[in-house]
C-alpha positions as CSV (number, residue, x, y, z in Angstrom):
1,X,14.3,-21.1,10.7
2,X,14.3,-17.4,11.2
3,X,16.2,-16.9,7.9
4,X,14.3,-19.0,6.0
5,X,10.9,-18.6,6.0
6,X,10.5,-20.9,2.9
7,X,10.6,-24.1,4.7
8,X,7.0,-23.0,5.9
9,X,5.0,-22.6,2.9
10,X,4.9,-24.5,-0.5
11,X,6.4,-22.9,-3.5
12,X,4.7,-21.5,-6.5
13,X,4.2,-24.5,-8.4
14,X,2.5,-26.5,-5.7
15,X,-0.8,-24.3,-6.6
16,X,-2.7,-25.6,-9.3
17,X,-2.0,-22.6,-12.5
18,X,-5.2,-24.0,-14.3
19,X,-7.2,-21.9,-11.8
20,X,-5.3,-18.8,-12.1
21,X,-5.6,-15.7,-15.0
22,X,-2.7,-16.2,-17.6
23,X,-0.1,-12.6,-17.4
24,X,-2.3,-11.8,-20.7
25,X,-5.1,-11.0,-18.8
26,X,-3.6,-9.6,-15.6
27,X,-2.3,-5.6,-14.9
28,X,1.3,-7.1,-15.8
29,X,0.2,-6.3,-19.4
30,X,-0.5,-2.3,-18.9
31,X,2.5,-0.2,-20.0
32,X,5.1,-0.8,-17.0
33,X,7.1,2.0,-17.9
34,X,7.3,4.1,-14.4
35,X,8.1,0.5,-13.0
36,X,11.0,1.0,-14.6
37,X,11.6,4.5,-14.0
38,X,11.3,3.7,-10.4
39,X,12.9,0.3,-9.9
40,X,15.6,0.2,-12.9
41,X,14.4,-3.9,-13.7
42,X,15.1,-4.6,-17.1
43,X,14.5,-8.0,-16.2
44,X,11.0,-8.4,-15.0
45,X,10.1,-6.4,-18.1
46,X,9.4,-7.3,-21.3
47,X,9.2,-5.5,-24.6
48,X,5.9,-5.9,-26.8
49,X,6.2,-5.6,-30.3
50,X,4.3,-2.6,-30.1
51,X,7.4,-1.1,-28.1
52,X,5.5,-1.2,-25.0
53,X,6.9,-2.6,-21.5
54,X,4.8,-5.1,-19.8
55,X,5.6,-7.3,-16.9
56,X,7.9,-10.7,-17.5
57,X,6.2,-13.8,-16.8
58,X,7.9,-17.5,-15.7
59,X,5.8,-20.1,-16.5
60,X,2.9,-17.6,-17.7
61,X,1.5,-17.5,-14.3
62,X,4.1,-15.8,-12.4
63,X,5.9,-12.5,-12.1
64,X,9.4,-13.0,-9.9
65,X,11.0,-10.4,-7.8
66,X,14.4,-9.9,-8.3
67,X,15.1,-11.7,-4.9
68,X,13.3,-15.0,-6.5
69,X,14.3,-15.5,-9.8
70,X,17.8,-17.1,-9.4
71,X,15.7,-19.4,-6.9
72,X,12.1,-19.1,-7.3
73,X,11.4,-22.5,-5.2
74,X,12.8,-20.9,-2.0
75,X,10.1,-17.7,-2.7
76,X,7.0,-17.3,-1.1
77,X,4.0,-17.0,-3.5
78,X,1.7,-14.1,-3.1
79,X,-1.9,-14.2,-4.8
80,X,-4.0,-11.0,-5.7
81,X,-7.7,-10.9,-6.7
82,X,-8.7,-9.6,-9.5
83,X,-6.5,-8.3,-12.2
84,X,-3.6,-8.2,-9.8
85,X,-1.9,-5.1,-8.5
86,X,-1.3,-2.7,-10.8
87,X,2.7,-1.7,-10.6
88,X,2.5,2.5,-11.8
């Protein structure tokens, strides 16, 4: 269906986690400050103890856009190399 594109693709937790980097080791963990400055989304932040922001993670594998996270089965996931995108 041209409104939902979902029905074509698994969800997120049809790929097998065990092969992907935890948050901790992604660039969700770098300050995410202008993230915020930009995008106002106290809820795919986090605050450190240190008083850092850093990226939210759901089932420490995934970071959901705001559009996902009442429904994050109907989302399509998206995988980076590396450390990930870094979000300035």
């Amino acid at each position: 269906s041209f409104y939902r594109p979902d029905v074509y693709f698994d969800t997120y937790t049809a790929i097998d986690s065990t092969r992907l980097k935890t948050c901790n080791e992604t660039s969700l963990m770098l300050n995410q400050q202008s993230f915020l400055d930009i995008t106002g989304d106290w809820d795919g932040l986090a605050m450190r103890t240190q008083g850092n922001l850093v990226g939210r993670c759901w089932g420490g594998h995934w970071w959901l856009a705001p559009s996902c996270r009442s429904e994050p089965e109907r989302c399509i996931p998206v995988l980076t190399g590396g450390h990930g995108w870094y979000l300035p």
